[in-house]
C-alpha positions in Angstrom: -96.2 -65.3 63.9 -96.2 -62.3 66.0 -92.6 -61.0 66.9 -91.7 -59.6 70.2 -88.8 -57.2 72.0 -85.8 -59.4 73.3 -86.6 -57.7 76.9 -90.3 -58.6 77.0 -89.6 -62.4 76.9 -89.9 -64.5 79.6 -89.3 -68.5 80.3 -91.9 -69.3 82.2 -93.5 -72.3 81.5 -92.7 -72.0 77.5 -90.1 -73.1 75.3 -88.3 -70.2 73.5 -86.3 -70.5 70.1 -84.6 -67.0 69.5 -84.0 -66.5 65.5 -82.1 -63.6 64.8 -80.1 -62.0 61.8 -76.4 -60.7 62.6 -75.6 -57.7 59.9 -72.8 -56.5 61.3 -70.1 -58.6 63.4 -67.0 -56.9 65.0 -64.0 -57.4 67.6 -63.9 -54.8 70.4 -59.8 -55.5 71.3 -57.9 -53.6 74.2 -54.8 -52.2 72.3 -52.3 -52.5 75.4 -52.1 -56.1 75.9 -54.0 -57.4 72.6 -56.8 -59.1 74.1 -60.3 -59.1 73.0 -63.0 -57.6 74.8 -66.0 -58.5 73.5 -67.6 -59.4 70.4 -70.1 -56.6 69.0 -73.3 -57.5 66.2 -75.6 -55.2 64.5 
């Protein structure tokens, strides 16, 4: 199976499954009104 970048796929006329690995999973929260910002991986 040959593995490619993320930004060198494309969708035209294929069928893509994306498998990836998360190592690292963490909250990016904006301290003044305690809401989340986003949702950072590794």
């Amino acid at each position: 199976m040959a593995y490619k970048k993320l930004s060198e796929l494309t969708t035209r006329g294929h069928t893509l499954n994306n498998k990836a690995k998360v190592m690292r999973m963490w909250d990016s929260i904006n301290p003044s009104p305690d809401e989340l910002i986003s949702i950072d991986m590794i």
